[in-house]
N, C-alpha and C positions, 0 to 999 in steps of 0.2 A: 844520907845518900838516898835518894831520887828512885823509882819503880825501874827508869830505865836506867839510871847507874847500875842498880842490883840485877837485871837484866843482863847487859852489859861485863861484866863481871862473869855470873853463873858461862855465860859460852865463854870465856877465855878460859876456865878452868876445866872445860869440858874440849877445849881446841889441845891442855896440857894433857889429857889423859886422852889422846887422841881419838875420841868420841865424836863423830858427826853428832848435827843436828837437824832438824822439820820444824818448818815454821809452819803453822797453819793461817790459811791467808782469807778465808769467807769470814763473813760479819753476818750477825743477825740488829747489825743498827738500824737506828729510823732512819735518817739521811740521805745513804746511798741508794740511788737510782734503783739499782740492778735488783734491790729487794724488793719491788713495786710492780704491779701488774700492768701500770701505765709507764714502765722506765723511768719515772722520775718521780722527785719527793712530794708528796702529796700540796697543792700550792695551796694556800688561804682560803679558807671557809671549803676545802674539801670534805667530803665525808668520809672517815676511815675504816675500815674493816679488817679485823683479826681472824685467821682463821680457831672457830671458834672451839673445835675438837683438839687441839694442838696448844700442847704448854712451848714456851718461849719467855727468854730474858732478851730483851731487847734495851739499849742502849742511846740513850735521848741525849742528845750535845747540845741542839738550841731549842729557843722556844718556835712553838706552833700555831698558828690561827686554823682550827677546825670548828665542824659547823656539829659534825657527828661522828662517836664511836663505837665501835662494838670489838669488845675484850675479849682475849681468849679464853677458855674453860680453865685457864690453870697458867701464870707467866708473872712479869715481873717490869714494872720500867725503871729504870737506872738511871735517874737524872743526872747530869752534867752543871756543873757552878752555871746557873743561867739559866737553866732550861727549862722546860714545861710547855702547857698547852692552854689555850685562852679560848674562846668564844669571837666568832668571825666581827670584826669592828667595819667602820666604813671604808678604810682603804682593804677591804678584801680584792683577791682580783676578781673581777667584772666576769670575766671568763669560766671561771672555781665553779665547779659546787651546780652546776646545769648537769653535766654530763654524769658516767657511770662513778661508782665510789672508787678509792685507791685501794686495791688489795691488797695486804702482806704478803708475798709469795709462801708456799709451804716452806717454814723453818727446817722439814723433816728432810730436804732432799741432799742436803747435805752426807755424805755416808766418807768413812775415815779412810775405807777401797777405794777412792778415787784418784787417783795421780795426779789431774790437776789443782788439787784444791790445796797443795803441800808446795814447801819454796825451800828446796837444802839450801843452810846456813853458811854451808863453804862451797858453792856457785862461784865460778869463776869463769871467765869466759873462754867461751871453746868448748865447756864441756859439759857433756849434761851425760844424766843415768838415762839407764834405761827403766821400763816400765814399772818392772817388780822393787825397783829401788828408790824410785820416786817416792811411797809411801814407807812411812816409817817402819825402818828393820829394825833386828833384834836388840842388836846394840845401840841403838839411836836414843839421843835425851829432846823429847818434845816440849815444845814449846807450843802454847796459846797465850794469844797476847791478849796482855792484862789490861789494855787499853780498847776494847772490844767486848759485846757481848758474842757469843757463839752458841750451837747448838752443831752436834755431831755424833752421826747413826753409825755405832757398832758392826755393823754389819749382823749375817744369817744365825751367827753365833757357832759354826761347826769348829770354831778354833780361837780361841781367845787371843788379841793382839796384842802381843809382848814386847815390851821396849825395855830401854834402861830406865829412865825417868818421864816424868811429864809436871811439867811446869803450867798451871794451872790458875787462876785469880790471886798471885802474887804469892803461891806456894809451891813447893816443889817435893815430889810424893817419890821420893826412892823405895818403898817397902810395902808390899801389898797388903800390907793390915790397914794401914793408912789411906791408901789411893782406893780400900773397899769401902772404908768409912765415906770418904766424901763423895762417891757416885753413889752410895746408899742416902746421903742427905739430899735436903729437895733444892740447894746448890747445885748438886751433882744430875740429880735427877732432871732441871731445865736444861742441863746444858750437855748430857750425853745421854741415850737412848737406844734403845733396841734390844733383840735376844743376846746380843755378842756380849763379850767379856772383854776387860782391859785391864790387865797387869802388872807390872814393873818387876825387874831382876836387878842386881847389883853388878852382871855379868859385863866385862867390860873387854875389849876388842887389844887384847894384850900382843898379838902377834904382827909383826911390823911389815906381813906380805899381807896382810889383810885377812876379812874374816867373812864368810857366807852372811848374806842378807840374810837369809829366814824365809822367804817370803815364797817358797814357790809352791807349798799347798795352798795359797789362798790367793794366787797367780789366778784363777779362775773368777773370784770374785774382783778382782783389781781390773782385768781387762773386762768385765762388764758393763764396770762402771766407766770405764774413758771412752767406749764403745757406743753406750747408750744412747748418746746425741746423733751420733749415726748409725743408729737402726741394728748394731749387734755388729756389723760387718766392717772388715777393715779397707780403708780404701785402699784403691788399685794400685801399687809400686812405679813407678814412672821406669822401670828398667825392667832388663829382662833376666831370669836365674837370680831374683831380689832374694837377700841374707836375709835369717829371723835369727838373731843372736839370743843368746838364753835370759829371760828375763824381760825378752821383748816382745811387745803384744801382738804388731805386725810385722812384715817385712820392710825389709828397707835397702836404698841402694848405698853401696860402697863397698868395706870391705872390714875383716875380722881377722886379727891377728890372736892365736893362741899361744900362751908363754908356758911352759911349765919352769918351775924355779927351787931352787935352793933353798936353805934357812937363812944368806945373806940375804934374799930378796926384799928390796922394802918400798913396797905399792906406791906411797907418798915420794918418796925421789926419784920411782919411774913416770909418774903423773906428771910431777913439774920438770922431766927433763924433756918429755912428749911438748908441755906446753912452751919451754923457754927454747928448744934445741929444734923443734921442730914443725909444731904449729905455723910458726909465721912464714915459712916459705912454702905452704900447702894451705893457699885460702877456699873458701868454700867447704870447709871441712866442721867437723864436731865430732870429738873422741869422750869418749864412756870406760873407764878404766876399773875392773870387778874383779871380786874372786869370785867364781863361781861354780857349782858342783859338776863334775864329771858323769855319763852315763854310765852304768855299770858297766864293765869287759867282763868279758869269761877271765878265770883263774888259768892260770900261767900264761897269757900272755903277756907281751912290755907295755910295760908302765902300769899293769893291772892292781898295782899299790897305791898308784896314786889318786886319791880322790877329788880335788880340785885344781884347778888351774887359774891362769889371768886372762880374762879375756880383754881385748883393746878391741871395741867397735869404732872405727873410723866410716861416720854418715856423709853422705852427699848432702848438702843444702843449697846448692844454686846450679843453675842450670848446667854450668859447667861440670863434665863427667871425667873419669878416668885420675881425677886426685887422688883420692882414696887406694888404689892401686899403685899408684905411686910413692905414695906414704907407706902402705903397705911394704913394698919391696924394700925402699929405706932403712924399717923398720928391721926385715931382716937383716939386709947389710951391716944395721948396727949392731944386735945382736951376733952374727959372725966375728964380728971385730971385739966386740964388749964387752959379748955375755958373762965370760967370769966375771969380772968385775962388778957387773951389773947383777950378778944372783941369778945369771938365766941359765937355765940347760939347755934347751929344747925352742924352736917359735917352728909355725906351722901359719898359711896365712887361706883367705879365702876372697874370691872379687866376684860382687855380682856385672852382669852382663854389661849391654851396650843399651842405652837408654833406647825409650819406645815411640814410632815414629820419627827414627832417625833420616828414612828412605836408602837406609840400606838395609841388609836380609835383615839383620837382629828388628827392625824396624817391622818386619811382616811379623801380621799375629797368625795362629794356630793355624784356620782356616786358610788363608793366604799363602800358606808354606805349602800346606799338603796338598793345596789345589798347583801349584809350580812344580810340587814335588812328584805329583801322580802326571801331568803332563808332561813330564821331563820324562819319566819312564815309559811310556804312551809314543812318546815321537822314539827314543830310543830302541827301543821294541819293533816299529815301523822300518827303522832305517836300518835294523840289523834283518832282519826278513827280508828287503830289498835288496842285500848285498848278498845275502842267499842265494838267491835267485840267480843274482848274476852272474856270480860264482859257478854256478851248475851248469846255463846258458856256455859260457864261456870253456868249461870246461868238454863241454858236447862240443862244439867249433876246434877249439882247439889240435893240430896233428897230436899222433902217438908220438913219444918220445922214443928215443933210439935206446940201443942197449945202454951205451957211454952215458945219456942223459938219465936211466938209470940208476945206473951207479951212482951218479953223482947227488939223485935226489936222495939215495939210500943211505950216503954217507954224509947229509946234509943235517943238520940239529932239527927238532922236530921245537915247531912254533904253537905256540900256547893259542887255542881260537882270541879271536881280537875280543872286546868286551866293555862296560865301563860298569865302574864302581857307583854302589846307590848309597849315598848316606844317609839313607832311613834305616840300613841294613847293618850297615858296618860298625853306626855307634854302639848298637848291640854286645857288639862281641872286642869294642876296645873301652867298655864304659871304664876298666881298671887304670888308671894313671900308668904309665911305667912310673919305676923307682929314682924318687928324686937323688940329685947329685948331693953326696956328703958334703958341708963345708964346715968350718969351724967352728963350735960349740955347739954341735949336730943342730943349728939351723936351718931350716930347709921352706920352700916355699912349693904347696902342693897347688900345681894346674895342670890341667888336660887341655890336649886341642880339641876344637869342635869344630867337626870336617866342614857343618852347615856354615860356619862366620869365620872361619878361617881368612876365608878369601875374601870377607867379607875388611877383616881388622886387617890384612897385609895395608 
């Protein structure tokens, strides 16, 4: 049997003990472009350059015409049936070898915190994790692929990253005696680096509602790293009131439905009934389906036993808005209707806003609101002091009334001054939902009105 027969094999037995899996998807090959400081593989009678402080196993598939090299302090080449490197002949290109050398990029930038540098093994379409879960969790069996050279930085080292396995240059390291041996050898040593630590447990994801990532102390260093490219900061939400769902780095638009559940619950036939019963009449959409830990509650209040929940993130991804809130409600519905069946007790849901630059209110940013909102009070203020006036005026011209007109004012209901209502003022003191309507298997979907877009969504 073949690397990827036995490949191939190890995840189907790891699909039966329902174990996800992380593929790791960066190369440290000669070939590809993207490792090169000019984007592309160094062409004929180029000069090459290794960075030369930096160990690296690098991975050679064909051969090469270069003119010049310089090796790194400590690395390795991997030839390929074929491969190697020659001395520039006459069909070099004409072009080659004038201009600056081809640099190896730093091998070191690579860090195992990174979200995008990971590919889940059971990706299916529609759905994707969120942040914290992109990167390999507790339970996860890693994979690098044996057909690749790699290098990958541990991270700061405040918490060693624990998995179930890692599959490794055609080995696979269940037991931390082992998997310390080969990052202690100088295998290990090219090919992982940094203060961090990396471990393995035998721990395996036995409960069929699913099992906490792990990953949210080192949730800080994971969103640094998908960050980094832009500057630490996450860009701006295209909506207004944008969701951060737990385990996500930024915000985002759509909506969040929360399940609490039974001991029937089982994660994988809510996943695929999301995907087969409901995805396809809700396009535009991508759901993220998690257990995920609860904040702490004070003691005696409900539910304050329970520590996790499910959370279902339903994302916007095309221009078109208000899906997600749809699905969302759906989503209740069915729960109302299914939940025993389905292992649910409880759904609770959330929707962010109305997308930004709509040209309606939700469409006005901060500034814009409070500059309509303070001239709205300003003209109102104006034409209530007007009416004042008139009032007083009028009431000086006015005859006395008679005794009879008297009485009659005396026995008349007394009227409330006339006025209008500010909602800068009022959200204040109605920021509390009222109490949602009970329905069937205490599903419920919590919203508020918001006096400012109210008039805006009628």
């Amino acid at each position: 049997m073949g690397v990827l027969g036995r490949v191939l094999l190890w995840l189907q037995l790891c699909a039966l003990t329902r174990a996800a899996y992380k593929l790791w998807v960066p190369n440290t090959d000669f070939e590809p472009a993207a490792n090169w400081s000019q984007n592309r593989t160094p062409c004929a009678g180029a000069t090459v350059e290794f960075p030369a402080n930096k160990m690296v196993s690098v991975l050679v598939r064909e051969g090469h015409s270069i003119s010049d090299m310089l090796l790194p302090r400590d690395g390795e080449f991997v030839l390929a049936s074929g491969a190697g490197f020659s001395a520039p002949d006459a069909s070099r290109d004409p072009g080659c070898g004038t201009g600056a050398p081809a640099l190896f990029l730093d091998p070191d930038r690579f860090s195992w915190h990174d979200p995008r540098l990971w590919r889940s093994g059971d990706a299916a379409h529609g759905l994707f994790s969120v942040d914290a879960e992109r990167v390999p969790c507790r339970y996860d069996d890693v994979v690098f692929p044996s057909d690749a050279s790699f290098r990958v930085g541990l991270g700061p080292g405040a918490r060693p990253a624990r998995v179930r396995s890692v599959r490794a240059l055609g080995q696979t390291f269940t037991r931390d005696e082992d998997l310390a041996a080969f990052l202690a050898s100088r295998a290990g040593r090219l090919r992982f680096h940094g203060p961090g630590a990396l471990s393995v447990g035998p721990e395996t994801c036995a409960d069929p509602s699913g099992c906490v990532c792990g990953n949210a102390e080192v949730q800080p260093w994971i969103c640094a790293a998908l960050l980094q490219p832009l500057g630490g900061r996450c860009p701006p939400a295209a909506c207004r009131d944008a969701l951060r769902p737990e385990g996500q780095c930024c915000d985002l638009c759509g909506a969040i439905v929360s399940l609490t559940h039974g001991p029937t619950f089982d994660i994988e036939r809510y996943r695929a009934r999301l995907l087969q019963a409901f995805l396809p009449q809700h396009q535009g959409l991508q759901v993220a389906v998690s257990k995920v830990p609860l904040p702490p509650r004070p003691r005696g209040t409900a539910g304050a036993e329970a520590a996790t929940e499910i959370q279902v993130v339903l994302a916007e991804t095309g221009p078109q808005t208000g899906g997600a809130g749809r699905l969302a409600r759906a989503l209740l519905a069915d729960v109302a209707e299914h939940g025993e069946a389905l292992g649910v007790l409880s759904a609770t849901a959330r929707e962010s806003g109305a997308p930004v630059g709509d040209g309606s209110a939700e469409g006005l940013d901060g500034s814009d609101l409070r500059a309509e909102l303070a001239g709205g009070v300003t003209a109102g203020l104006l034409l209530l002091l007007l009416a004042l006036v008139a009032g007083v005026l009028l009431l000086r011209r006015a005859p006395r009334p008679t005794g009879s007109r008297r009485d009659e004012a005396a026995s008349a209901p007394v009227v409330a001054p006339l006025g209008f209502s500010n909602p800068v003022f009022d959200v204040a003191g109605s920021a509390e939902p009222p109490p949602a309507q009970k329905v069937e298997n205490s599903a419920s979907l919590s919203y508020f009105i918001n006096p400012l877009f109210a008039e805006a969504e009628a």
